[in-house]
LUMVOVEX-103887 format. One record per residue (C-alpha): x, y, z; residue number from 1; residue in three letters. Coordinates in nm, 2 decimals. Example, Ala and Ser with C-alpha at 12.3 -4.5 7.8 and 13.67 -1.06 7.14 Angstrom:
% residues 2
(r (1.23, -0.45, 0.78), 1, "ALA") (r (1.37, -0.11, 0.71), 2, "SER") 
//
This chain:
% residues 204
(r (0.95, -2.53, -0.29), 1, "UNK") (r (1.26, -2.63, -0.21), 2, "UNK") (r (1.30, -2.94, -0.38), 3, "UNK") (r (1.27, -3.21, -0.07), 4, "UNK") (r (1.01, -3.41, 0.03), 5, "UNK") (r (0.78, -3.31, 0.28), 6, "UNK") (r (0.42, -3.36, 0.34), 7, "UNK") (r (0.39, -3.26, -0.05), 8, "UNK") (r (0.68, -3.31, -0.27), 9, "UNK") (r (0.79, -2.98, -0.46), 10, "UNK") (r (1.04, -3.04, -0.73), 11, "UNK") (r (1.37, -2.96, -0.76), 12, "UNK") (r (1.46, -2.72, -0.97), 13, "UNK") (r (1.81, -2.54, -0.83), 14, "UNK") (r (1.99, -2.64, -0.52), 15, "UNK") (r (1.86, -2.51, -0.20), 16, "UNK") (r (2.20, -2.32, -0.17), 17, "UNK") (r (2.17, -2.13, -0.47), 18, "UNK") (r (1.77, -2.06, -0.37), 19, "UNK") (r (1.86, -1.89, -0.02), 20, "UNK") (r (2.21, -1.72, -0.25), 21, "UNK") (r (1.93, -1.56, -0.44), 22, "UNK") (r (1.71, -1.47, -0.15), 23, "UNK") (r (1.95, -1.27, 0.01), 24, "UNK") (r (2.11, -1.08, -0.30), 25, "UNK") (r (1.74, -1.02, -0.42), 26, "UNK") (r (1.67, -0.85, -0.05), 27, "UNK") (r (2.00, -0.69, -0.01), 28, "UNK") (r (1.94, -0.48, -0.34), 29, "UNK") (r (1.61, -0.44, -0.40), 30, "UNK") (r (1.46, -0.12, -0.19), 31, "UNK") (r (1.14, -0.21, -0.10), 32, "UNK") (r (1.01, 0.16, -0.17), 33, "UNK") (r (0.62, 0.15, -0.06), 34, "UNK") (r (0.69, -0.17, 0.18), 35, "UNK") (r (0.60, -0.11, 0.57), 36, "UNK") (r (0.85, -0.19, 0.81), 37, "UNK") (r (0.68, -0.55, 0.95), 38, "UNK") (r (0.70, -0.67, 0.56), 39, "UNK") (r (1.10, -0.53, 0.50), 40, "UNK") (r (1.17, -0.74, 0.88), 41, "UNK") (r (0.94, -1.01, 0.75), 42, "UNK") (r (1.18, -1.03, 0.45), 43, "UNK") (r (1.53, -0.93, 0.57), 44, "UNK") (r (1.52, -1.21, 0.85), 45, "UNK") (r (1.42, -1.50, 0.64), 46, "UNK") (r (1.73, -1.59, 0.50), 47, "UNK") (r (1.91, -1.61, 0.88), 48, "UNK") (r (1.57, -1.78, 1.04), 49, "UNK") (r (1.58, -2.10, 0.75), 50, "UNK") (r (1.98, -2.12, 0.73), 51, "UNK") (r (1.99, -2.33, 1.08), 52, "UNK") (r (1.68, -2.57, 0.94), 53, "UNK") (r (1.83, -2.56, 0.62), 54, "UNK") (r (2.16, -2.70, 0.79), 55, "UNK") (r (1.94, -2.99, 0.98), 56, "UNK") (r (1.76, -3.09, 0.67), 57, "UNK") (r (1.41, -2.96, 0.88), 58, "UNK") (r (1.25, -2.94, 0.54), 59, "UNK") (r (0.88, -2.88, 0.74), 60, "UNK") (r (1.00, -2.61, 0.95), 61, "UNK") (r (1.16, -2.39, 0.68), 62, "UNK") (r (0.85, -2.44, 0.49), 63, "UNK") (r (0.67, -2.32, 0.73), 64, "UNK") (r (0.90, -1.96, 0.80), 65, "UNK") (r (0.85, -1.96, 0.45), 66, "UNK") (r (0.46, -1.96, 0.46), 67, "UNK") (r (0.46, -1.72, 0.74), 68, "UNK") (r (0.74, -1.44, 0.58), 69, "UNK") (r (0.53, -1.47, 0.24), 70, "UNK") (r (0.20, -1.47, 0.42), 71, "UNK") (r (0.32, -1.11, 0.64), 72, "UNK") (r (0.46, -0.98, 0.31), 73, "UNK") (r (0.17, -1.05, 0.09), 74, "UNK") (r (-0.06, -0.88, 0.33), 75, "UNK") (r (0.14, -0.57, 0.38), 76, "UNK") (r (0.27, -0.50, -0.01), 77, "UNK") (r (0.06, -0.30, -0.19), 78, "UNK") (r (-0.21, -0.51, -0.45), 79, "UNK") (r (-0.42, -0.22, -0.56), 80, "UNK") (r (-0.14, -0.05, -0.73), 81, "UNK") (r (0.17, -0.07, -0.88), 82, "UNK") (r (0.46, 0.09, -0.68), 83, "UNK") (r (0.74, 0.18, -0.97), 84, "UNK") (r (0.45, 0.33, -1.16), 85, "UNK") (r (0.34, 0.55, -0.82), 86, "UNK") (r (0.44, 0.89, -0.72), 87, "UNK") (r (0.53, 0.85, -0.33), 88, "UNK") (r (0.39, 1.14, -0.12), 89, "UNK") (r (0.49, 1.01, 0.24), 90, "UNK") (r (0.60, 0.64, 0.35), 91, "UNK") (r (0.25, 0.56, 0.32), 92, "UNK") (r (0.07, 0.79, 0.08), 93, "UNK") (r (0.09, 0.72, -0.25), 94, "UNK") (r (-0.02, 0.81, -0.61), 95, "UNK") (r (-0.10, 0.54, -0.81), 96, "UNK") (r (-0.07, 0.60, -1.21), 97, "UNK") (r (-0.36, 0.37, -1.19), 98, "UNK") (r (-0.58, 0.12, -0.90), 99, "UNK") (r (-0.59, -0.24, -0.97), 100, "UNK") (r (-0.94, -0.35, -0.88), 101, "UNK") (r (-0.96, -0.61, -0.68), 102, "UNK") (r (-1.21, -0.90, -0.77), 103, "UNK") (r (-1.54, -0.73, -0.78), 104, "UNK") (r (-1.51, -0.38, -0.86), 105, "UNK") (r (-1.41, -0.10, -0.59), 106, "UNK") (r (-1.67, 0.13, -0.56), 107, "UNK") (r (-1.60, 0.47, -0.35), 108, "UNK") (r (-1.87, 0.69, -0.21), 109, "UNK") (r (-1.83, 1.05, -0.07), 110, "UNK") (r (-1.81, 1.12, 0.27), 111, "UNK") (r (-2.05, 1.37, 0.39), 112, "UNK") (r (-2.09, 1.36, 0.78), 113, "UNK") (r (-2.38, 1.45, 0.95), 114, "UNK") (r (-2.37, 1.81, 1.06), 115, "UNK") (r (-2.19, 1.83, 1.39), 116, "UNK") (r (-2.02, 1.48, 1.34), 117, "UNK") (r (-1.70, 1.42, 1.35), 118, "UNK") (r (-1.67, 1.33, 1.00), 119, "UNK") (r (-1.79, 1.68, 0.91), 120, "UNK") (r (-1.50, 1.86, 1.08), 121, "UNK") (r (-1.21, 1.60, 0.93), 122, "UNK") (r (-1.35, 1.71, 0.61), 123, "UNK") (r (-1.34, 2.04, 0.67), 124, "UNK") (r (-0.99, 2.05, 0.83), 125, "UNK") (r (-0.91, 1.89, 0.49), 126, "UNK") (r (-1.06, 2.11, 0.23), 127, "UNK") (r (-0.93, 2.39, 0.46), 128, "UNK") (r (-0.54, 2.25, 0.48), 129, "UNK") (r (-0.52, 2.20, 0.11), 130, "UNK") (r (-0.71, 2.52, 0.06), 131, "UNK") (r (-0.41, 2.71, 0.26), 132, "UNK") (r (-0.13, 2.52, 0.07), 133, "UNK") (r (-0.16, 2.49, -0.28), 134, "UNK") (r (0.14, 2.41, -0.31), 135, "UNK") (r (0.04, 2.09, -0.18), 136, "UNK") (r (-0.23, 2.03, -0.46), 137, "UNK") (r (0.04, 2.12, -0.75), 138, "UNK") (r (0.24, 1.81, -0.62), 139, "UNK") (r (-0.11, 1.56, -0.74), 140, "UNK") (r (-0.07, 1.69, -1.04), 141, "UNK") (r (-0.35, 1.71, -1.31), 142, "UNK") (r (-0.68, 1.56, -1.19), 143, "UNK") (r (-0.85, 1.30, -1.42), 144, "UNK") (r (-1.13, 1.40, -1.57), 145, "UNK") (r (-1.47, 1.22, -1.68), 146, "UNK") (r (-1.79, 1.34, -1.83), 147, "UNK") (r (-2.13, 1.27, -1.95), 148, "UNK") (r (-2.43, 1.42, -2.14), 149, "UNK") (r (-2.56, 1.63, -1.80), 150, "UNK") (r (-2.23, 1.62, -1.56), 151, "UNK") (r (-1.83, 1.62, -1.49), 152, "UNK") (r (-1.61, 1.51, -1.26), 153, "UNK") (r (-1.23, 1.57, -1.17), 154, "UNK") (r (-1.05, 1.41, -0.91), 155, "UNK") (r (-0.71, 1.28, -0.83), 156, "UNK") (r (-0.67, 0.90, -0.66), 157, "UNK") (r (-0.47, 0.78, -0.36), 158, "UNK") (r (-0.35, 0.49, -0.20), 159, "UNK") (r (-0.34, 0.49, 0.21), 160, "UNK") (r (-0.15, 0.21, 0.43), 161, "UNK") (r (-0.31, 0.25, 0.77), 162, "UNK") (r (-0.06, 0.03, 0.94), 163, "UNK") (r (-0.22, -0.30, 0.84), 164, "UNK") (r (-0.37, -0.26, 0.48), 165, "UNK") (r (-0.40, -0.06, 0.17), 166, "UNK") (r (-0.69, 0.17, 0.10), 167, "UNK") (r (-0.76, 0.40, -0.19), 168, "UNK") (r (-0.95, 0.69, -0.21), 169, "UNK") (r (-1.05, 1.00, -0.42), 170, "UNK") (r (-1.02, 1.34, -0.38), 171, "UNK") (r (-1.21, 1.59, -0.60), 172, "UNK") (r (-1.13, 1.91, -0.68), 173, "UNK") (r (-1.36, 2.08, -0.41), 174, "UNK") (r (-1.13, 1.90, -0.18), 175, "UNK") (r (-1.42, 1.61, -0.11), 176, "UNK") (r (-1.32, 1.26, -0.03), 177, "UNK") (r (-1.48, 0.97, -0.15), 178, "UNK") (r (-1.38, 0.61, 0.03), 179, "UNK") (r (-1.44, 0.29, -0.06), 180, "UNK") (r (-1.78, 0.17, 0.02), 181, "UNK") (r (-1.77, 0.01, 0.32), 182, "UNK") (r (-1.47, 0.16, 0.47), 183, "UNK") (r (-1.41, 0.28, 0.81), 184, "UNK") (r (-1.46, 0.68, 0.74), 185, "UNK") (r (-1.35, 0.84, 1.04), 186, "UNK") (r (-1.03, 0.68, 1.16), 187, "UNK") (r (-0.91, 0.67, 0.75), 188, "UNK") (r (-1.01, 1.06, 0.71), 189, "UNK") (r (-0.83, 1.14, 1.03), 190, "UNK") (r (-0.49, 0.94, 0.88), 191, "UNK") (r (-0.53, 1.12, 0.55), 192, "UNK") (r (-0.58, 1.45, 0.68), 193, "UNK") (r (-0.20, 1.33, 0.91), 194, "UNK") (r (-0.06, 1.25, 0.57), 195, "UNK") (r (-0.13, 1.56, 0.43), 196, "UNK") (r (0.00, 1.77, 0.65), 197, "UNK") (r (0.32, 1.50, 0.63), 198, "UNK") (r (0.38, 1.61, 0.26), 199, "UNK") (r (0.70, 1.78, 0.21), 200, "UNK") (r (0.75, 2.03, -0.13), 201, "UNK") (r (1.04, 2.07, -0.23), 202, "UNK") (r (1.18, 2.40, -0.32), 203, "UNK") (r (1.42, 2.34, -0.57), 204, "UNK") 
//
């Protein structure tokens, strides 16, 4: 990776100067719109964390900062979508133009919560909230729209960092919400019902 020899040899393709030169100016301009703030300190502290290994030829050590800051930073970026084609809602709602499936498909089942459960009354609180601010809903947009021989659907799609991962979910039209299968449904629907009420319209 940086074109010495370690316990695998990478080779050398610009000088290690020029490498960190381009690490900084890359960080110091680019601005990280949908990244948390563990993977922006992940990233803005590299370059000062290698420079002193860097100086004592430590070639093991920086590769392993290295490993660490990407491994942080890969975990925390979004992979289900692509942020400059995403409508940002709040620092960690978003509106993807479209969800990259991940390996196998992502499937996302609707959450209906026993009666009396706690899931139930998220929901509710929900479909009520968005219910009492349409003004909210205008900012999703038009919802997609699918159809078949007996049946329709319309929803619009989100992406939800929860402080460790991304999520997406759906959100029909009656104001239901679909997760992914297997999900976590009561802690996520409590998060999305806070980033909701987050949302702030503009009034221009």
């Amino acid at each position: 990776m940086f074109g010495r020899k370690s316990r695998q040899y990478f080779p050398a393709v610009m000088a290690v100067d020029t490498l960190v030169a381009i690490l900084k100016d890359e960080i110091a301009a680019e601005p990280y719109m949908v990244a948390p703030a563990a993977a922006l300190d992940a990233m803005r502290q590299l370059p000062a964390k290698i420079e002193p290994y860097i100086q004592a030829t430590d070639w093991e050590k920086v590769t392993d900062i290295v490993v660490d800051a990407y491994s942080t930073i890969d975990k925390l970026l979004p992979d289900i979508f692509d942020p400059a084609d995403a409508v940002k809602l709040t620092e960690n709602l978003f509106q993807p133009r479209a969800l990259r499936i991940r390996g196998e498909a992502m499937m996302w089942g609707k959450v209906w919560g026993a009666k009396g459960s706690n899931e139930e009354d998220i929901i509710n609180h929900i479909g009520a909230y968005l219910r009492e601010h349409p003004e909210i809903v205008k900012t999703f947009g038009h919802p997609r729209y699918e159809e078949t021989d007996e049946r329709y659907w319309r929803w619009w799609e989100f992406a939800l960092f929860d402080g460790s991962r991304w999520h997406s979910f759906h959100l029909n039209t009656a104001f239901e919400v679909s997760l992914e299968v297997g999900s976590r449904s009561v802690k996520l629907l409590e998060q999305i019902l806070d980033e909701f009420r987050r949302i702030v319209v503009s009034t221009r």
